[in-house]
C-alpha positions in Angstrom: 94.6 66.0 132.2 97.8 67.3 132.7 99.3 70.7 131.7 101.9 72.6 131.1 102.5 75.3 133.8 105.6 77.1 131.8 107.8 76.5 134.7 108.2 72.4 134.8 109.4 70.4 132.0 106.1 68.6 130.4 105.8 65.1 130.9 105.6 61.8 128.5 102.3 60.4 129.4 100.3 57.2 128.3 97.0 57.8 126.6 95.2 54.8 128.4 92.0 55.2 125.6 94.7 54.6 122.5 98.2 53.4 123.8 99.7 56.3 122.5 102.1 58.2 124.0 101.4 62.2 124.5 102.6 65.5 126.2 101.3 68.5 127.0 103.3 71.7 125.3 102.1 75.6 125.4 98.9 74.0 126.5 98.2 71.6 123.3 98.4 68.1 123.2 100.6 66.3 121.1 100.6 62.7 120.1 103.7 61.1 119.5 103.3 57.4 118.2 103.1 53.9 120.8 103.9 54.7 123.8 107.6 53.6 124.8 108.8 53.2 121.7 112.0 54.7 120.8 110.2 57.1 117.6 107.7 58.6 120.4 110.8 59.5 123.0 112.8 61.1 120.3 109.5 62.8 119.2 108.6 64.1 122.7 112.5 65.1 123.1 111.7 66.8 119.6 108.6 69.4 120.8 110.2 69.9 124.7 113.7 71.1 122.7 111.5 73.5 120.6 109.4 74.3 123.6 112.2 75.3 125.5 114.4 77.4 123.0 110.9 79.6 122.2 111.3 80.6 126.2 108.5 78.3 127.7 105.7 79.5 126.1 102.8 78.8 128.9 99.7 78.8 125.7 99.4 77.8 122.3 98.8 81.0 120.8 101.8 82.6 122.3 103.9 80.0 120.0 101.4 80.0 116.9 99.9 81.8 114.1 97.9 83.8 116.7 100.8 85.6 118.1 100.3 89.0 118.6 102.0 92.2 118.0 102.6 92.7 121.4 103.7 89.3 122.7 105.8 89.6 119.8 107.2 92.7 121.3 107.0 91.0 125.0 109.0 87.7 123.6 111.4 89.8 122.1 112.3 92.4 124.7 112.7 88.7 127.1 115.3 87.6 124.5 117.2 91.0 123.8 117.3 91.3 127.9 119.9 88.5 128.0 121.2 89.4 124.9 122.5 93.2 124.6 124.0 95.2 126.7 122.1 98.4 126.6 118.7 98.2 125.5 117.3 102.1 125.3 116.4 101.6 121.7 115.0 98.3 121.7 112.5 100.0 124.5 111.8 102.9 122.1 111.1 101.1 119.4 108.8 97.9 120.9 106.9 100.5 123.4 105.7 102.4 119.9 105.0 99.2 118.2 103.2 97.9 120.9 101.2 101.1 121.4 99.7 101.0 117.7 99.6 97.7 116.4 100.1 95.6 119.4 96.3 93.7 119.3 97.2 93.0 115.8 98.5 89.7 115.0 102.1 89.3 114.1 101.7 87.7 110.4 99.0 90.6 109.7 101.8 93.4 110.3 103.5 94.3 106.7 105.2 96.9 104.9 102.2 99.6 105.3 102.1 98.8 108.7 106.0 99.7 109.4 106.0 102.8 107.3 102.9 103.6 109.5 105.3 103.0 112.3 107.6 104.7 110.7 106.1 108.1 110.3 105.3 107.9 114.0 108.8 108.3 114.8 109.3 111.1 112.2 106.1 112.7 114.4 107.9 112.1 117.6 110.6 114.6 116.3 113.3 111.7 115.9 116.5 112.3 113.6 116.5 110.6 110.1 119.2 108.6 110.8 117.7 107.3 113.9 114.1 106.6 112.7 115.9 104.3 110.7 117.9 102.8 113.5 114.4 102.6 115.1 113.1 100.5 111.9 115.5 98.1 111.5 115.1 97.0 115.1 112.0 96.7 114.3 112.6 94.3 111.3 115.3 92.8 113.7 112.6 91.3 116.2 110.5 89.9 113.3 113.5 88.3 111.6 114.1 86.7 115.3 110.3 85.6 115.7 110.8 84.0 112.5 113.8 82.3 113.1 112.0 80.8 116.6 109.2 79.9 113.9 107.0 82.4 116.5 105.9 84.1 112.5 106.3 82.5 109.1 109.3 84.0 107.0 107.3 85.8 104.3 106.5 87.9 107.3 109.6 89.0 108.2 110.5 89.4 104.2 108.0 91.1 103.4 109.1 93.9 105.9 112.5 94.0 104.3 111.5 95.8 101.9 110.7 98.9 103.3 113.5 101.1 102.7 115.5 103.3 104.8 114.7 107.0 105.1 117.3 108.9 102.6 118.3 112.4 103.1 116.7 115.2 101.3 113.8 113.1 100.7 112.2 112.8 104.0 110.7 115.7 106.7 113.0 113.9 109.7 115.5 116.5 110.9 119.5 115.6 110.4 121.6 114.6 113.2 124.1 117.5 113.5 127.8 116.1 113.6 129.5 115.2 117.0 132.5 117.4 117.2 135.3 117.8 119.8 134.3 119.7 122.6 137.0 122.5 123.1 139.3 121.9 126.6 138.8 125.7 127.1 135.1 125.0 127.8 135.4 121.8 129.5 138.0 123.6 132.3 135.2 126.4 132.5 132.7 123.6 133.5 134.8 121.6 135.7 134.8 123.8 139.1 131.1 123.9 138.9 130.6 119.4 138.9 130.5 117.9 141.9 134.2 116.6 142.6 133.4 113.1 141.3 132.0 114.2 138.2 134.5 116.5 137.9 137.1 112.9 137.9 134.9 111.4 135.6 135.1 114.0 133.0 139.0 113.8 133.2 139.2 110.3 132.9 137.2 110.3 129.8 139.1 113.3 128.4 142.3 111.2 129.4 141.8 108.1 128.6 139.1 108.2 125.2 136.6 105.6 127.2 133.1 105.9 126.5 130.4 107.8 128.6 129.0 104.4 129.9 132.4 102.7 130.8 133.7 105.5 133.0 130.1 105.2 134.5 130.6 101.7 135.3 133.7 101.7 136.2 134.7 98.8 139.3 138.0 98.5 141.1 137.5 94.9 140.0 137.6 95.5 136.4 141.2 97.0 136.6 144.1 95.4 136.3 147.2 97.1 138.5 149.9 95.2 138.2 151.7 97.0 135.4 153.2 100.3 135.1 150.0 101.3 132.9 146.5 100.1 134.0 144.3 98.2 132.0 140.2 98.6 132.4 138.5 96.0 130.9 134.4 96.7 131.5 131.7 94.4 132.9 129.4 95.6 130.2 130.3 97.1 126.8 128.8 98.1 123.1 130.5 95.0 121.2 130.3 92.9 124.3 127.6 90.6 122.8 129.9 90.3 119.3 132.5 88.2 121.9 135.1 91.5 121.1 137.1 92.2 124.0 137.5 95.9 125.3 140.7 97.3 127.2 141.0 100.9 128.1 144.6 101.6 129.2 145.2 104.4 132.3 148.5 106.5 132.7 149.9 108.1 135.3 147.4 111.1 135.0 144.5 108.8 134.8 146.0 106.7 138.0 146.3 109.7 139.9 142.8 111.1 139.4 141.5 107.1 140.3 143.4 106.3 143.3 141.0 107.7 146.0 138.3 105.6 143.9 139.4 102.7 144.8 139.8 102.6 148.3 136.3 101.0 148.7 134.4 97.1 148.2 136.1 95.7 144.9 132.4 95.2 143.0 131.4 98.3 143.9 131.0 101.4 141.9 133.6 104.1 141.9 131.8 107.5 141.3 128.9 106.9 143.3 125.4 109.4 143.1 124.5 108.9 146.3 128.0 109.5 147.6 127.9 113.7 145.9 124.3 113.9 147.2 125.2 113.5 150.8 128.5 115.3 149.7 126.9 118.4 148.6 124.2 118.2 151.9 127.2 117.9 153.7 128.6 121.1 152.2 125.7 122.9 152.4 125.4 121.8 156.4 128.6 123.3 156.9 128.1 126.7 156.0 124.4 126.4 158.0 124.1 129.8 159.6 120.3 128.9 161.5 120.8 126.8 164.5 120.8 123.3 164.5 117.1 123.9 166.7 116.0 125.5 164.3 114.5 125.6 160.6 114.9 122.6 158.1 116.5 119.4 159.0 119.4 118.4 156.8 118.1 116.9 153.3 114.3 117.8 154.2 113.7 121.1 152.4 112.3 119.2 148.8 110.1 120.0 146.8 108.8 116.7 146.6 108.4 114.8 149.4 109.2 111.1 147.7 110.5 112.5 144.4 110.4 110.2 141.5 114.1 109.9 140.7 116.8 109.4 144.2 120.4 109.0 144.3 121.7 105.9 143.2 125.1 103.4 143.3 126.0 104.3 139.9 125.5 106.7 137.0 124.1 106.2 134.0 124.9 108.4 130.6 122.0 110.2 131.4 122.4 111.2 134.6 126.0 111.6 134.2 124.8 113.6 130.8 122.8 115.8 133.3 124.5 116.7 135.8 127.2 118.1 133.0 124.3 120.3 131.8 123.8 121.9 135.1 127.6 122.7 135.4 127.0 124.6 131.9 124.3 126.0 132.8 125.9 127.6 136.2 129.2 128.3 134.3 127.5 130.4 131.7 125.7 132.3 134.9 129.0 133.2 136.1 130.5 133.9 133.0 127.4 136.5 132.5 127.5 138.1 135.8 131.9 138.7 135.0 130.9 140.4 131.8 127.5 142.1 132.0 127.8 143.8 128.2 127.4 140.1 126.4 123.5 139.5 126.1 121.5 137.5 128.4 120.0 135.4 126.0 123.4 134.7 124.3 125.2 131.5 126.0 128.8 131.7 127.0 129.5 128.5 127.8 127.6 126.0 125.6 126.1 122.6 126.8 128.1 120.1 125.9 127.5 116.1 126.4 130.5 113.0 127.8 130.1 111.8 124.1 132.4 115.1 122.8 135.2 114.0 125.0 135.9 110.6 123.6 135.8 112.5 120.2 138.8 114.9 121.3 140.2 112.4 123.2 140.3 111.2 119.6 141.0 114.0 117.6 143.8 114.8 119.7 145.9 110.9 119.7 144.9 110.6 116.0 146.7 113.4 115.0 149.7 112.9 117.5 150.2 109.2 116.8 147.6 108.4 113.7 145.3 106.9 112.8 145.8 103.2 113.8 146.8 104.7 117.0 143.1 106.3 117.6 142.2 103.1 116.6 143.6 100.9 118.8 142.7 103.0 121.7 139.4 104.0 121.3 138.6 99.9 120.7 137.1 99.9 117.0 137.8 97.4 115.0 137.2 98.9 111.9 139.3 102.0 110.9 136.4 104.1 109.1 134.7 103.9 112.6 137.8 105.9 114.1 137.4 108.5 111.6 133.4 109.4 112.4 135.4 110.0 116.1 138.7 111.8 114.9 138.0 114.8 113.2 140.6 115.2 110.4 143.5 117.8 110.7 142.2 120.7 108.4 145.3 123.0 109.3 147.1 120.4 108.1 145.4 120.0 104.8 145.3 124.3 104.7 149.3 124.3 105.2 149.5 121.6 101.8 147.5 123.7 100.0 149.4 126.8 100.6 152.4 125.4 99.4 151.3 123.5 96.3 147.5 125.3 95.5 
């Protein structure tokens, strides 16, 4: 008998012992009526359709009542791949599902269960406000099973109503507000980045683009032809909403670009590889031990295969890192210039890319306003701009000493 391998389309067969016509789906036969009639083609074209939009289940229970938590998790993860652009939640979220309910079956998990879940990430030390992110992604995958009829919908339902977390009423710490970081404290920072990090951090402070766009940003993606470029990114936050995202360079921003883009038009422009055999390079030039002798160049390690190596791009994380050690080393220096400030007491705080879209923010909302800020930092709601742009207290002081 014929089966399905999950790869090929299945067939329309003859069943020679009853005329009937049949296929082979997820591993199940299915009878479809007299075989050639026009009922038992639109049947078959009927389960293959289905067969195909669940992702080519290769078994039965992987598209039935049997379907575990984890191939829940496994079918989702598939489907968000193609889907979203950045997936660092989903990950978080599925890898703890999977972990403590994932032999249970899908239409067994309920409201205790996701609480459960739940508390886990209160446990793991996560914000309020992002357990909930965490649950609702949760719920979102269900809701998704159920609309690929993977789970019925009282399954997915029934975990709506588990609430979100509310504040003052839960042990999950609060997310402290992201606030401008000061320019004084970025320019401290600066000589101690590697030279294209260093570019990457004025662009952002420039131009108001988020962490991950100046991280991916192509010579391709920008448009020269006017007096003011326009970057439109490969891969953005609203990208899979079909909303479009332009961040506009000036002359500042062109200047601080232009030796970026003298390389292959798909490629990246601020390269980690690149500052790694920058910085060996620098560190080989002020070599004082003869070439004959001692290390070779880029062989002293710790590790000799270490688990993380240079690659053709930053991510937010290792762009978020590398800003980290420049704070670090900045406050070192700023210590050893004024010995009487305590050792223990930082300088020069860490700071992360995010801050820089928010003054970035700050700084055009209260030049040009708000629908400025708006328009630039790509939100298409103005009540998002505001979370960014921190309003102008000196302003709101200055009113109240004249009319208070």
């Amino acid at each position: 008998m014929a089966r399905s391998t999950g790869h090929s389309t299945p067939k329309y067969r003859k069943h020679r012992a009853t005329g009937q016509a049949v296929v082979t789906v997820a591993g199940k036969d299915h009878y479809l009526g007299p075989h050639g009639t026009k009922a038992s083609l639109v049947e078959y074209d009927r389960l293959v359709g289905e067969w195909l939009a669940a992702g080519r289940p290769t078994t039965a229970t992987a598209a039935g009542s049997d379907l575990t938590v984890a191939e829940l998790c496994r079918a989702y993860k598939k489907y968000a791949t193609a889907y979203y652009a950045k997936l660092d939640n989903i990950t978080t979220a599925m890898k703890t599902l999977r972990l403590r309910y994932g032999a249970t079956l899908a239409i067994d998990f309920g409201p205790l269960a996701l609480k459960a879940v739940r508390q886990q990430f209160v446990d793991d030390g996560h914000s309020r406000t992002y357990v909930n992110r965490l649950v609702d992604l949760i719920r979102r995958a269900f809701k998704w099973a159920a609309s690929e009829q993977l789970i019925s919908m009282t399954t997915w339902q029934a975990l709506t109503t588990v609430t979100g977390l509310r504040q003052g009423h839960t042990e999950a710490p609060e997310n402290n507000p992201i606030l401008p970081i000061d320019d004084a404290i970025v320019d401290a920072t600066l000589p101690h980045l590697p030279d294209a990090v260093a570019d990457m951090v004025r662009l952002e402070r420039l131009t108001g683009m988020r962490p991950d766009e100046v991280c991916g940003l192509r010579p391709s993606d920008i448009d020269r032809s006017g007096d003011v470029w326009s970057y439109s990114p490969q891969h953005h936050k609203m990208a899979h909403a079909g909303k479009n995202r332009v961040v506009f360079i000036g002359p500042k921003g062109k200047v601080i670009l232009v030796p970026y883009l003298l390389r292959a038009a798909e490629s990246f422009c601020f390269v980690p590889a690149e500052v790694v055999a920058a910085t060996f390079a620098k560190r080989n030039s002020k070599r004082k031990t003869s070439l004959s002798c001692g290390n070779r160049t880029g062989t002293n390690r710790i590790r000799r295969k270490p688990r993380r190596t240079a690659g053709e791009r930053y991510n937010v994380n290792s762009y978020r890192r590398a800003i980290h050690r420049a704070c670090d080393a900045a406050d070192d220096a700023a210590h050893k210039l004024d010995g009487s400030i305590q050792a223990d007491k930082r300088i020069v705080p860490r700071w992360s890319p995010n801050r820089l879209r928010h003054t970035a923010a700050t700084e055009i909302r209260k030049r040009f306003g708000l629908e400025s800020a708006q328009v630039v930092l790509g939100h298409s709601k103005p009540n998002t701009t505001l979370i960014y742009a921190e309003r102008d207290l000196l302003k709101a002081a200055a009113i109240m000493a004249e009319v208070g």
